[in-house]
mmJSON file of the N, C-alpha and C atoms, coordinates in Angstrom:
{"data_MODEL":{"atom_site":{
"group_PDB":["ATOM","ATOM","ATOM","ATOM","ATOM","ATOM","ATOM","ATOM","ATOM","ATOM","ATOM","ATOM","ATOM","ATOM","ATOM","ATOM","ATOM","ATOM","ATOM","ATOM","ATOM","ATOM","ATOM","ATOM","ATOM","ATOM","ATOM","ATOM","ATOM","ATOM","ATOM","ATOM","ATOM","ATOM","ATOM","ATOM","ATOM","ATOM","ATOM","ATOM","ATOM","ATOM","ATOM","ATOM","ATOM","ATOM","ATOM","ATOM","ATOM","ATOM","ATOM","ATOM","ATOM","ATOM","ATOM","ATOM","ATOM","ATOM","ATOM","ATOM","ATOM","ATOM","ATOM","ATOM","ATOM","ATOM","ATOM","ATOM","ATOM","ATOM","ATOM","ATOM","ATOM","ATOM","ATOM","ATOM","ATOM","ATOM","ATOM","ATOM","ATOM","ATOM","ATOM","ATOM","ATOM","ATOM","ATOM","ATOM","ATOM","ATOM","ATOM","ATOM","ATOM","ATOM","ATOM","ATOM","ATOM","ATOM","ATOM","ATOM","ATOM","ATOM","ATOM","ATOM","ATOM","ATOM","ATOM","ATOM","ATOM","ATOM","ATOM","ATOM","ATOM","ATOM","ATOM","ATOM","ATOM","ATOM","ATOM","ATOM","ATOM","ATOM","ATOM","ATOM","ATOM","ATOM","ATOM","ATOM","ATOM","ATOM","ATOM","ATOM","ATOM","ATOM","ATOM","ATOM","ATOM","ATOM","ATOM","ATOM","ATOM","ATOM","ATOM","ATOM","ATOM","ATOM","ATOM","ATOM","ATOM","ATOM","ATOM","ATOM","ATOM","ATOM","ATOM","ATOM","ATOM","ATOM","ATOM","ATOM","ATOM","ATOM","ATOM","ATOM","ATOM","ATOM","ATOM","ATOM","ATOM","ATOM","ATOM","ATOM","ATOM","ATOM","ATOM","ATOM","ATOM","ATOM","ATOM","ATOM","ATOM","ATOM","ATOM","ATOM","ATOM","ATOM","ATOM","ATOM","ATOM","ATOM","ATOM","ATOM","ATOM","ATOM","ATOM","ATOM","ATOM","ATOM","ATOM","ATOM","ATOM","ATOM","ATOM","ATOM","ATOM","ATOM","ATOM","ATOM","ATOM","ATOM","ATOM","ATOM","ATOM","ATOM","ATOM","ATOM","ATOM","ATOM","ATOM","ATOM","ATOM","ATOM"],
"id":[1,2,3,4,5,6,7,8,9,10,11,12,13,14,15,16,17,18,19,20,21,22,23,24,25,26,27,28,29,30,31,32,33,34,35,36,37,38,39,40,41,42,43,44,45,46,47,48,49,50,51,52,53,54,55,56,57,58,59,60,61,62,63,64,65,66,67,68,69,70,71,72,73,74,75,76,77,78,79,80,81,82,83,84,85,86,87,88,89,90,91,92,93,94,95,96,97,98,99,100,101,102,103,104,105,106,107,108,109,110,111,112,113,114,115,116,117,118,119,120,121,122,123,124,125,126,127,128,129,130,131,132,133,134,135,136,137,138,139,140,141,142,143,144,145,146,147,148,149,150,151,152,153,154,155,156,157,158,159,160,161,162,163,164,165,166,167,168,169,170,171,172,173,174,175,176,177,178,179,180,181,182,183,184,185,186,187,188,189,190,191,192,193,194,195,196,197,198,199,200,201,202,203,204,205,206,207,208,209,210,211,212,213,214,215,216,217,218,219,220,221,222],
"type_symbol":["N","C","C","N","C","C","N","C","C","N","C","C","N","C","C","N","C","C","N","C","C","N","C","C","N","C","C","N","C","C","N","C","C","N","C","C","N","C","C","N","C","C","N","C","C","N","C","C","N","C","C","N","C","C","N","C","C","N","C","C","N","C","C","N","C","C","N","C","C","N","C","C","N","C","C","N","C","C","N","C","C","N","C","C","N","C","C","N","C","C","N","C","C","N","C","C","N","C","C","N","C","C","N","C","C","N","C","C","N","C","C","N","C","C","N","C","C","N","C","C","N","C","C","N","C","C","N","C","C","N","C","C","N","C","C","N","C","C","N","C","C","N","C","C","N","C","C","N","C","C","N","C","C","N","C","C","N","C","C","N","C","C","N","C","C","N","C","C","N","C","C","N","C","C","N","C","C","N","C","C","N","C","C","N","C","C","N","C","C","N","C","C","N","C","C","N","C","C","N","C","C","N","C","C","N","C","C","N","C","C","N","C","C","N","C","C","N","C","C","N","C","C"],
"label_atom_id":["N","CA","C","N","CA","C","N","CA","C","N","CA","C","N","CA","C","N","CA","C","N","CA","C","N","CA","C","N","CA","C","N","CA","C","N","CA","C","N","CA","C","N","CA","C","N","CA","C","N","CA","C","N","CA","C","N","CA","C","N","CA","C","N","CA","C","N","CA","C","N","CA","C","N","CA","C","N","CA","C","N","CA","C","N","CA","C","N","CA","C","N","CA","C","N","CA","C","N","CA","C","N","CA","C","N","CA","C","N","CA","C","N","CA","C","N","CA","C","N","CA","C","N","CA","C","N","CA","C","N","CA","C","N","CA","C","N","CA","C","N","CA","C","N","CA","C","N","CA","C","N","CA","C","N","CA","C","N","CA","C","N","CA","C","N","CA","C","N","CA","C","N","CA","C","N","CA","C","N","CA","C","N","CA","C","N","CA","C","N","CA","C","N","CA","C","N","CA","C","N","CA","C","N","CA","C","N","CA","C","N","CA","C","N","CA","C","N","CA","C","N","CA","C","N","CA","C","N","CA","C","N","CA","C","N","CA","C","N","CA","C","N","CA","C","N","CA","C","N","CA","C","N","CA","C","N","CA","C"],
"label_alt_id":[null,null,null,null,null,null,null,null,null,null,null,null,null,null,null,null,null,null,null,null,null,null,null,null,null,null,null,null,null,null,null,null,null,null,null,null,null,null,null,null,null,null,null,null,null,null,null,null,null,null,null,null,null,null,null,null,null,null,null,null,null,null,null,null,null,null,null,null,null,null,null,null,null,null,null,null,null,null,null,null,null,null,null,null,null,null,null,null,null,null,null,null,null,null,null,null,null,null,null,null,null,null,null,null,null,null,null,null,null,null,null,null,null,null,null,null,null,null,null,null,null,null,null,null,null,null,null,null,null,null,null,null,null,null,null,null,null,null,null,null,null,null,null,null,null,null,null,null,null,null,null,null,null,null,null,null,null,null,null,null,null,null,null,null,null,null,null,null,null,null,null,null,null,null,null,null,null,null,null,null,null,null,null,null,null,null,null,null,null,null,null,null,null,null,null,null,null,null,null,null,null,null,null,null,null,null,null,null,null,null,null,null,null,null,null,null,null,null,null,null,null,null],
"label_comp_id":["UNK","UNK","UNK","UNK","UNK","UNK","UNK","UNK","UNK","UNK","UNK","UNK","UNK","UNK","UNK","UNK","UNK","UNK","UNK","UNK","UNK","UNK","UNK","UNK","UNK","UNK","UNK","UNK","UNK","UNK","UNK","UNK","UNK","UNK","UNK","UNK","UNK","UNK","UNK","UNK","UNK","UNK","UNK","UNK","UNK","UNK","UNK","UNK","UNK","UNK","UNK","UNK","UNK","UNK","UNK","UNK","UNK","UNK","UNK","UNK","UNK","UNK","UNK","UNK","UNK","UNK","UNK","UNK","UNK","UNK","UNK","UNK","UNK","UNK","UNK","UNK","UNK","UNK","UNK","UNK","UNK","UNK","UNK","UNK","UNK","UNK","UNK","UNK","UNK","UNK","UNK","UNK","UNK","UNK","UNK","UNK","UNK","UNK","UNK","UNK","UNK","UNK","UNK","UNK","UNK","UNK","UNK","UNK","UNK","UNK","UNK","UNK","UNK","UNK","UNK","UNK","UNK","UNK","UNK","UNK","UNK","UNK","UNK","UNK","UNK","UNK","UNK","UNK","UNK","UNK","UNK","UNK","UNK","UNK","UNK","UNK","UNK","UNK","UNK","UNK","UNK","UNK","UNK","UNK","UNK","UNK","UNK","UNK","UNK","UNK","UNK","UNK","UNK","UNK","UNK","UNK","UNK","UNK","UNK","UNK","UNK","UNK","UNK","UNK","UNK","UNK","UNK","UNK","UNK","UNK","UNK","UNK","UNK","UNK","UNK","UNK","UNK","UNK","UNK","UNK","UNK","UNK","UNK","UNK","UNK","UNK","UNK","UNK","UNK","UNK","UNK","UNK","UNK","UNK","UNK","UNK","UNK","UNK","UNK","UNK","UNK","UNK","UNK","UNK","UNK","UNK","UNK","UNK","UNK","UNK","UNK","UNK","UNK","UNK","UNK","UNK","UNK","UNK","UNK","UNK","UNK","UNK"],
"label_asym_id":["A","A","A","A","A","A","A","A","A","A","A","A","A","A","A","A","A","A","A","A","A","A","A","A","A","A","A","A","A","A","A","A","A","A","A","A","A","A","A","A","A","A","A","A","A","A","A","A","A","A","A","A","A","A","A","A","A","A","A","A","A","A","A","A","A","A","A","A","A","A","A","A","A","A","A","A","A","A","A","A","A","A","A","A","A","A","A","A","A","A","A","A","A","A","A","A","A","A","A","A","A","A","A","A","A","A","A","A","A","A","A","A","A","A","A","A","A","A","A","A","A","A","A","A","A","A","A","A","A","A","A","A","A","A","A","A","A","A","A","A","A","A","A","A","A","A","A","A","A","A","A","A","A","A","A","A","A","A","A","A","A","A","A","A","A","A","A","A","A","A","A","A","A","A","A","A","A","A","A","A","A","A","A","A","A","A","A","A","A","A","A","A","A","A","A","A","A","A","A","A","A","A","A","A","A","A","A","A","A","A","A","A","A","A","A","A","A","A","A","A","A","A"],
"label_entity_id":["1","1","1","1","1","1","1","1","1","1","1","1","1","1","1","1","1","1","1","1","1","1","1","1","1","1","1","1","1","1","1","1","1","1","1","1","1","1","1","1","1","1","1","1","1","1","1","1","1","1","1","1","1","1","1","1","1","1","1","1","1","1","1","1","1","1","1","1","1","1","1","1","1","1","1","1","1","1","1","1","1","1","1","1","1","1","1","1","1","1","1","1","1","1","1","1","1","1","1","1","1","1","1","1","1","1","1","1","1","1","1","1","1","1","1","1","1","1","1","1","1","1","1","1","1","1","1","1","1","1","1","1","1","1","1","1","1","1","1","1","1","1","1","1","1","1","1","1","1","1","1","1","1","1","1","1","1","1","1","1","1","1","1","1","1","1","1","1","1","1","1","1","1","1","1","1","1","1","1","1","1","1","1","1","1","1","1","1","1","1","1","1","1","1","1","1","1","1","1","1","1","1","1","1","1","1","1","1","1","1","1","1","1","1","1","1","1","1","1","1","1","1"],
"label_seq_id":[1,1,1,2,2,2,3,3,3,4,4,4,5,5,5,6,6,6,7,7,7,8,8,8,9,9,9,10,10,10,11,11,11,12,12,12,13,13,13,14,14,14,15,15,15,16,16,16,17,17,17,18,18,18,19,19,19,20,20,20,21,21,21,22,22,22,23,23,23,24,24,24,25,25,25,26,26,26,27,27,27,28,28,28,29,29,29,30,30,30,31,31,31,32,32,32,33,33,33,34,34,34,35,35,35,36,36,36,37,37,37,38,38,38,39,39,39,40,40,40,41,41,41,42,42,42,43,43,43,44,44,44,45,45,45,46,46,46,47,47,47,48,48,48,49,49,49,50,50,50,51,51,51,52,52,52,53,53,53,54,54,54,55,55,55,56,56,56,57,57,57,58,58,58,59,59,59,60,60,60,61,61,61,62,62,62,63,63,63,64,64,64,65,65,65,66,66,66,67,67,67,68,68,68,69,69,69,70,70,70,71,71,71,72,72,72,73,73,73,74,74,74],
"pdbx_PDB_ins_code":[null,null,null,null,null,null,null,null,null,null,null,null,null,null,null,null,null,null,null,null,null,null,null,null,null,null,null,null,null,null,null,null,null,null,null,null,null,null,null,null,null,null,null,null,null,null,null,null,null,null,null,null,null,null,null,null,null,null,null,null,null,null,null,null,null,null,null,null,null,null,null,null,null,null,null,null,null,null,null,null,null,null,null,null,null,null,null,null,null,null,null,null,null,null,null,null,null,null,null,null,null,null,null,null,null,null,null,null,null,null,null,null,null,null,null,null,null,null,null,null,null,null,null,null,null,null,null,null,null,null,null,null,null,null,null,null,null,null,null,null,null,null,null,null,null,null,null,null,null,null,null,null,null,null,null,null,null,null,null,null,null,null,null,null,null,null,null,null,null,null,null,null,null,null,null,null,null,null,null,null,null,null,null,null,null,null,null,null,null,null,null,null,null,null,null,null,null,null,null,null,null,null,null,null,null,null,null,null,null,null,null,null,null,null,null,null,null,null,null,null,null,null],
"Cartn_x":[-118.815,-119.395,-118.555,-117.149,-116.335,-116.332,-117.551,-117.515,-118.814,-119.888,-121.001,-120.176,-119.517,-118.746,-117.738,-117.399,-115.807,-116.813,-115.935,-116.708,-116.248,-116.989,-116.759,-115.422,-114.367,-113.511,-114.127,-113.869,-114.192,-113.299,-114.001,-113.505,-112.361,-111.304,-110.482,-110.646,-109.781,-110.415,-109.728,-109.973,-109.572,-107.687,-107.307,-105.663,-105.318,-104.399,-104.183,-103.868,-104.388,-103.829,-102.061,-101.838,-100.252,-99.608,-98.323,-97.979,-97.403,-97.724,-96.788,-95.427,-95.354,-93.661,-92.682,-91.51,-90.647,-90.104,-90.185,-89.95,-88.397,-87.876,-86.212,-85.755,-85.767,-85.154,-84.093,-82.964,-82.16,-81.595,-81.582,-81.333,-79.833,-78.975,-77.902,-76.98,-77.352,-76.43,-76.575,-77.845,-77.703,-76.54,-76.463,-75.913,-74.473,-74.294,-73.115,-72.385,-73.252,-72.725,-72.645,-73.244,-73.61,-71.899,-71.734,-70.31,-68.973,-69.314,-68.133,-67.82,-69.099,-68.902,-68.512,-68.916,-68.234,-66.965,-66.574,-64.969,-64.275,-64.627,-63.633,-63.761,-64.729,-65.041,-63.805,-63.77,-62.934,-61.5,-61.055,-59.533,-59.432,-60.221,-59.964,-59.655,-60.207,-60.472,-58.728,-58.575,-57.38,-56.207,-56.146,-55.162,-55.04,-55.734,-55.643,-55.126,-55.806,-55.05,-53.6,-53.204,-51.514,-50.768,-51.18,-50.462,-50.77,-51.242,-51.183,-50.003,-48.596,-47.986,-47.95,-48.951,-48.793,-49.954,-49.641,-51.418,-52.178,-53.29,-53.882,-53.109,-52.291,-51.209,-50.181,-49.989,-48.673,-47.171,-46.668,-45.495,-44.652,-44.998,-43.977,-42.798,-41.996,-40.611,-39.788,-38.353,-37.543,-36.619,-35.897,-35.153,-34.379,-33.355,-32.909,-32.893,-34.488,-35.156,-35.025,-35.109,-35.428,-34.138,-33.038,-31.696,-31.447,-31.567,-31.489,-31.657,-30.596,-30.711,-30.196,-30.179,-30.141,-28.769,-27.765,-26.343,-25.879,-26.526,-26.693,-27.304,-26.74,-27.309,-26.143,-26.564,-26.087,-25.201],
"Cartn_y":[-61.8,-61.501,-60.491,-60.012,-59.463,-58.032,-57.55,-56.247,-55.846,-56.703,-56.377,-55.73,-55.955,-55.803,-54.958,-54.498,-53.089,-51.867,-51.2,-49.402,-48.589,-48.182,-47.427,-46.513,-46.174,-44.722,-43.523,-42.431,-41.206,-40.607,-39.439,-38.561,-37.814,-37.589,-37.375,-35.571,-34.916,-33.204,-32.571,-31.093,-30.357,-30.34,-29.952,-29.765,-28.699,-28.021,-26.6,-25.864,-24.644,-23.189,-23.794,-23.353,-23.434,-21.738,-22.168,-21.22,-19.958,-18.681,-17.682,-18.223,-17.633,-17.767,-17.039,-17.451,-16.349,-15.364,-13.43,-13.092,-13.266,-13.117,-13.556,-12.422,-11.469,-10.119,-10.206,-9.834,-10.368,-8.886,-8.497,-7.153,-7.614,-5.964,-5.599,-6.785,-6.863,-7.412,-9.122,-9.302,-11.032,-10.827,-10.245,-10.39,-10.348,-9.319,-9.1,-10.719,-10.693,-12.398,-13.686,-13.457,-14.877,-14.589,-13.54,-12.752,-13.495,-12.775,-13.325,-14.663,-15.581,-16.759,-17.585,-17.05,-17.864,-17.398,-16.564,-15.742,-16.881,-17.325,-17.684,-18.897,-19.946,-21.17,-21.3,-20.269,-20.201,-20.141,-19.184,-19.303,-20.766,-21.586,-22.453,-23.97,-23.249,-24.374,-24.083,-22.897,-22.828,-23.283,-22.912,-23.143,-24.495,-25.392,-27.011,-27.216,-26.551,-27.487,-27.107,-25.725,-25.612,-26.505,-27.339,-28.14,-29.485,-29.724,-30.861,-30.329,-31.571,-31.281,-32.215,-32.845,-33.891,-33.636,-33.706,-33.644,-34.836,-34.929,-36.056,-37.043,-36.597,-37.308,-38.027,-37.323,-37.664,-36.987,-37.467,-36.606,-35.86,-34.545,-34.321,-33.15,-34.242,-33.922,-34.032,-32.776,-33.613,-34.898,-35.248,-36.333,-36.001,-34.816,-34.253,-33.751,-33.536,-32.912,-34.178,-35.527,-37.231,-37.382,-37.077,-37.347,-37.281,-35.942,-35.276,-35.682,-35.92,-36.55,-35.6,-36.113,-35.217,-34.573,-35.601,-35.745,-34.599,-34.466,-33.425,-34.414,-33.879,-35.067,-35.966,-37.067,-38.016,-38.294],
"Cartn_z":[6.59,7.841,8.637,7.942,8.883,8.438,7.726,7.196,8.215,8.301,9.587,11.013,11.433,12.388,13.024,11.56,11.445,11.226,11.962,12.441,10.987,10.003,8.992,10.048,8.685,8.873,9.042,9.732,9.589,9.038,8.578,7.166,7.835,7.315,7.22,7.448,8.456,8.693,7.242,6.733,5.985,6.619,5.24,5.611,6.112,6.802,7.511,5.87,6.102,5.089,4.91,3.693,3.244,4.004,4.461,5.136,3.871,4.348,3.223,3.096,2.022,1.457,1.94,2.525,2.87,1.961,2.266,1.394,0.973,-0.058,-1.049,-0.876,-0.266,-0.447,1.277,0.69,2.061,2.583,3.763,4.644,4.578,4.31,4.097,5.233,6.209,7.102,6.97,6.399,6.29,4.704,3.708,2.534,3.27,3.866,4.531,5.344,5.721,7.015,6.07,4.983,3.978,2.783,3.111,2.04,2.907,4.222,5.129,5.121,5.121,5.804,4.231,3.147,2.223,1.502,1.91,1.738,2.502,4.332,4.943,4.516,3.969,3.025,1.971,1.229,0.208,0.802,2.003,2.421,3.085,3.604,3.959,2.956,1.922,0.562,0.41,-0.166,-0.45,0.185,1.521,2.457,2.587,2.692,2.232,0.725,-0.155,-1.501,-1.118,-1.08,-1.163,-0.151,0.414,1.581,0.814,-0.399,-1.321,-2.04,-2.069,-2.807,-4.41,-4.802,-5.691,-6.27,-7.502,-8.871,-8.817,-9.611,-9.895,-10.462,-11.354,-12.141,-11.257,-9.847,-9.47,-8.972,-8.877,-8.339,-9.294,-9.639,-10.896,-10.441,-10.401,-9.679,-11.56,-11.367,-12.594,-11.688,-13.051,-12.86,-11.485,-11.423,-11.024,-9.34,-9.159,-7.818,-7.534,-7.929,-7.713,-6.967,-7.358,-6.906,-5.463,-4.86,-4.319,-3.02,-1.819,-0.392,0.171,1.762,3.183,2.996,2.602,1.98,0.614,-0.1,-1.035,-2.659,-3.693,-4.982,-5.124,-5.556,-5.944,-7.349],
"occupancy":[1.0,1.0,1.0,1.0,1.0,1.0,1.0,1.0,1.0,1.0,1.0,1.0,1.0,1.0,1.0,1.0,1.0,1.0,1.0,1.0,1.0,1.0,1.0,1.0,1.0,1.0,1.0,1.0,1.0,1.0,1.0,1.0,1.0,1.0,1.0,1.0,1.0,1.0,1.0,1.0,1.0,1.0,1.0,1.0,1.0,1.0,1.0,1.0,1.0,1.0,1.0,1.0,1.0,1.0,1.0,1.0,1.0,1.0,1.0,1.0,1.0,1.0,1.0,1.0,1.0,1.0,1.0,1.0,1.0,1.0,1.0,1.0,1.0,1.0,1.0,1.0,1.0,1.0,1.0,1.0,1.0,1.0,1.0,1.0,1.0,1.0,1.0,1.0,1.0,1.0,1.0,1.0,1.0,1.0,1.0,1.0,1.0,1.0,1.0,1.0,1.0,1.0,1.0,1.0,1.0,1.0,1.0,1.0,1.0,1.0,1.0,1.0,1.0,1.0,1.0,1.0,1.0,1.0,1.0,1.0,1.0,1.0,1.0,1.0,1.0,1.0,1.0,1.0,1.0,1.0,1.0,1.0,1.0,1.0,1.0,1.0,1.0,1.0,1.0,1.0,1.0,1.0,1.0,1.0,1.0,1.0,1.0,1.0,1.0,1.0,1.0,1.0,1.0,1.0,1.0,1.0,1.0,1.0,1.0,1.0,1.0,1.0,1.0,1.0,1.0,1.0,1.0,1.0,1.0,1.0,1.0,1.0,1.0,1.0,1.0,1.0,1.0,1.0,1.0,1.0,1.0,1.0,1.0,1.0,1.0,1.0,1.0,1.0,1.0,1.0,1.0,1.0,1.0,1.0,1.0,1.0,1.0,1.0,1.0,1.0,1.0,1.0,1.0,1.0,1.0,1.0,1.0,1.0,1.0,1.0,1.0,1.0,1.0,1.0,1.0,1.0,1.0,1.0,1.0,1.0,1.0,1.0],
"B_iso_or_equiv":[0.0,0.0,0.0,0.0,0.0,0.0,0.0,0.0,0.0,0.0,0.0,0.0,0.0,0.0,0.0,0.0,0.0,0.0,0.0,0.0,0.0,0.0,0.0,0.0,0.0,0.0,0.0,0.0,0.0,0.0,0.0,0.0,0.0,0.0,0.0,0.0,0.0,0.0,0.0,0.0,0.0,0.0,0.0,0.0,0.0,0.0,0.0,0.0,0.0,0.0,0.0,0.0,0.0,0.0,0.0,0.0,0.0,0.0,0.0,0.0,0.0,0.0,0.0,0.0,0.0,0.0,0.0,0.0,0.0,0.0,0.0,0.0,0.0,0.0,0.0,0.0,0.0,0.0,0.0,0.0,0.0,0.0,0.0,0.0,0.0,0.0,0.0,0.0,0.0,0.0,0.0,0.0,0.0,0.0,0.0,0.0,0.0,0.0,0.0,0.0,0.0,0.0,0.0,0.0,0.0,0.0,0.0,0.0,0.0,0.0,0.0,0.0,0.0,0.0,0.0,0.0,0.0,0.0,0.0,0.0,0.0,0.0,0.0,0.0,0.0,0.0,0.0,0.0,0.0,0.0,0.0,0.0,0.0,0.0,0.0,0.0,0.0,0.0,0.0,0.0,0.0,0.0,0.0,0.0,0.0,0.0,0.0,0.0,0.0,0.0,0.0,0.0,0.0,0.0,0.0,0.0,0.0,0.0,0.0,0.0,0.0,0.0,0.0,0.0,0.0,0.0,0.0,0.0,0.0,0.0,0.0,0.0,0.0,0.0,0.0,0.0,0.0,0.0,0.0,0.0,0.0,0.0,0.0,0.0,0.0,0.0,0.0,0.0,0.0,0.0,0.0,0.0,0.0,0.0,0.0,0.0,0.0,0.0,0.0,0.0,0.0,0.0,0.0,0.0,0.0,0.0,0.0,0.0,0.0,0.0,0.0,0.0,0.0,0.0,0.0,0.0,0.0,0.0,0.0,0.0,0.0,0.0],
"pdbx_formal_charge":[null,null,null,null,null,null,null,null,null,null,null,null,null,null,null,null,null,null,null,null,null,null,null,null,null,null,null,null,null,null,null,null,null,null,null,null,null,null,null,null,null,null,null,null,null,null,null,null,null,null,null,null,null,null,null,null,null,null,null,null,null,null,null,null,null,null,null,null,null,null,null,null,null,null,null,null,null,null,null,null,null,null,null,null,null,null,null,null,null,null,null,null,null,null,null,null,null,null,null,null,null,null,null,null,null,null,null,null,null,null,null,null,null,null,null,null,null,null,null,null,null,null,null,null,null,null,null,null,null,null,null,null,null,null,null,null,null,null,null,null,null,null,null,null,null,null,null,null,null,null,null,null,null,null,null,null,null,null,null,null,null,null,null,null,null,null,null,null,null,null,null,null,null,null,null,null,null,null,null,null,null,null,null,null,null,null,null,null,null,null,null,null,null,null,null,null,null,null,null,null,null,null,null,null,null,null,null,null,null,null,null,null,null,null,null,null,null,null,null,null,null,null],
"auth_seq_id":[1,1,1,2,2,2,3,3,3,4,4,4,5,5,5,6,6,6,7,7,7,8,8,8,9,9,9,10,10,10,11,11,11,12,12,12,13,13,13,14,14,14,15,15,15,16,16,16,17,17,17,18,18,18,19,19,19,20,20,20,21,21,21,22,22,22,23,23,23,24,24,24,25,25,25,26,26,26,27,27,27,28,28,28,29,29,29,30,30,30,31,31,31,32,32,32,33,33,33,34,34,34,35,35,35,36,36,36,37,37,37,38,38,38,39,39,39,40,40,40,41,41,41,42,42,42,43,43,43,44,44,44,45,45,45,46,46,46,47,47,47,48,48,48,49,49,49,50,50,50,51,51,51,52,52,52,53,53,53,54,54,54,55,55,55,56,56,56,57,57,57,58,58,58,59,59,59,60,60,60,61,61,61,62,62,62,63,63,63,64,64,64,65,65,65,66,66,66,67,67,67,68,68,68,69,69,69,70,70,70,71,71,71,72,72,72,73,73,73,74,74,74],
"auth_comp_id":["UNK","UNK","UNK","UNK","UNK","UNK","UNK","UNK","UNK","UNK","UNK","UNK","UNK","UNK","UNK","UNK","UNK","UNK","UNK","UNK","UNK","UNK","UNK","UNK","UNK","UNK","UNK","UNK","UNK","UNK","UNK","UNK","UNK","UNK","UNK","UNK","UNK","UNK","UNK","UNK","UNK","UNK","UNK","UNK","UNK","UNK","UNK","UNK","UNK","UNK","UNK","UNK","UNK","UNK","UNK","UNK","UNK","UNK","UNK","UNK","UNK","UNK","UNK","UNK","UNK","UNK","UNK","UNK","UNK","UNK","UNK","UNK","UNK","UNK","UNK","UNK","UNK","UNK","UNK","UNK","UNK","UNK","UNK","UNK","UNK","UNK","UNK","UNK","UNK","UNK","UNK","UNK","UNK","UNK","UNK","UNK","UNK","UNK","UNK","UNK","UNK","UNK","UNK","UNK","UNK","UNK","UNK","UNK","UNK","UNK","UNK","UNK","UNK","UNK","UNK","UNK","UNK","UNK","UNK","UNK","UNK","UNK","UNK","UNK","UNK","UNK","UNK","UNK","UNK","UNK","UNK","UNK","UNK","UNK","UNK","UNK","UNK","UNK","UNK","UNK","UNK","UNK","UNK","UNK","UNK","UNK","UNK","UNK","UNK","UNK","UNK","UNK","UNK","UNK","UNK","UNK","UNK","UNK","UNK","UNK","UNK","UNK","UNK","UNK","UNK","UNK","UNK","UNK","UNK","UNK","UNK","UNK","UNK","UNK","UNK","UNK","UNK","UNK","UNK","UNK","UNK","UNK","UNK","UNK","UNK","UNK","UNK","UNK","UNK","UNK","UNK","UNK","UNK","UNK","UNK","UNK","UNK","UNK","UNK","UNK","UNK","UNK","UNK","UNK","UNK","UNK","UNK","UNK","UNK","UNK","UNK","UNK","UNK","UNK","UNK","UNK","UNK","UNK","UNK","UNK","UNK","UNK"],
"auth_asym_id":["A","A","A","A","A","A","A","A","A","A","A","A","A","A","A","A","A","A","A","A","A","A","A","A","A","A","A","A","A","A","A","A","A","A","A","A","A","A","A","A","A","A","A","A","A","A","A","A","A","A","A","A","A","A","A","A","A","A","A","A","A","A","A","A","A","A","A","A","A","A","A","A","A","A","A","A","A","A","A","A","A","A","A","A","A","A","A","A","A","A","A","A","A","A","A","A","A","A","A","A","A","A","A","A","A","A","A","A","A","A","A","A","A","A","A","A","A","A","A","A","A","A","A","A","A","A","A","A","A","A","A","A","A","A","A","A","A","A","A","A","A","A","A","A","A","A","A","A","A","A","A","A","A","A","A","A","A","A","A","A","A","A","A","A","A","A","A","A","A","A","A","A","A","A","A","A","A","A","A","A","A","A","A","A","A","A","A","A","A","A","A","A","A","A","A","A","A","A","A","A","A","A","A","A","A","A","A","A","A","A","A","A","A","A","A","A","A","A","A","A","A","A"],
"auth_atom_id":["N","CA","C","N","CA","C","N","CA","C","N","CA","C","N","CA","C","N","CA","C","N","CA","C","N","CA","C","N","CA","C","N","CA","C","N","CA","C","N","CA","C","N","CA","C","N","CA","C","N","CA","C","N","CA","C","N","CA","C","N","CA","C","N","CA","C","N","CA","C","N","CA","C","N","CA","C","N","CA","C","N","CA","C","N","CA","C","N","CA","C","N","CA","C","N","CA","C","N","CA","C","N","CA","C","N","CA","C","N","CA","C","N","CA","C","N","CA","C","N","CA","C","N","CA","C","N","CA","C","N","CA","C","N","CA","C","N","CA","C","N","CA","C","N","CA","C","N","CA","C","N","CA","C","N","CA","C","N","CA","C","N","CA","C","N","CA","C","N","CA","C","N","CA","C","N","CA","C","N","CA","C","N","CA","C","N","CA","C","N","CA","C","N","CA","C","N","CA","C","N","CA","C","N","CA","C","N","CA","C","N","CA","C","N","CA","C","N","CA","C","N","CA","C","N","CA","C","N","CA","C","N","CA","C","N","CA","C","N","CA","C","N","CA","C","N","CA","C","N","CA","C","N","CA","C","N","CA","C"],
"pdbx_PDB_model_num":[1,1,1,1,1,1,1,1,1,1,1,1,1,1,1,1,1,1,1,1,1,1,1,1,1,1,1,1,1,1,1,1,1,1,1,1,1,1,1,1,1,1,1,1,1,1,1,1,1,1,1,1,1,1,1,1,1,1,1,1,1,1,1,1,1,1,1,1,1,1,1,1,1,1,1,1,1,1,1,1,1,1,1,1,1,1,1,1,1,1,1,1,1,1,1,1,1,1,1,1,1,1,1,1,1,1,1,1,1,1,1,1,1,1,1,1,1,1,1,1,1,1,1,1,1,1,1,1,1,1,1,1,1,1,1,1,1,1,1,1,1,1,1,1,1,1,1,1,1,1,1,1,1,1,1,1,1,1,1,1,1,1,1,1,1,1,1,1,1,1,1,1,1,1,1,1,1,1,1,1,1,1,1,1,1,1,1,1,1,1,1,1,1,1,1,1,1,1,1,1,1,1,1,1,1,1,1,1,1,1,1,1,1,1,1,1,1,1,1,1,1,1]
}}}
């Protein structure tokens, strides 16, 4: 009895047009700004690892560098 009662759905409208594609061809000055900005990506990559002084492995010091205090080696 509870189908007498409910208002059919209406149809659903058409979907909007798909928008054009942006064209892939990039003007001298975006190639230019996209160059810069991942150059300074890269000095910054770098400039952090060299302020790691230890490998994945660990500290590889010799025996020797191990010794070694404020005092002089041991």
């Amino acid at each position: 009895m509870g189908s007498i009662f409910k208002p059919k759905m209406p149809s659903l409208p058409p979907p909007p047009p798909a928008p054009e594609p942006p064209s892939e061809e990039l003007s001298a000055e975006e190639k230019e700004a996209i160059k810069k900005e991942q150059d300074a990506i890269r000095r910054r990559r770098k400039g952090r690892s060299e302020t790691i002084l230890t490998s994945p492995l660990g500290i590889q010091e010799d025996k020797e560098d191990q010794l070694e205090t404020l005092l002089g080696k041991k």
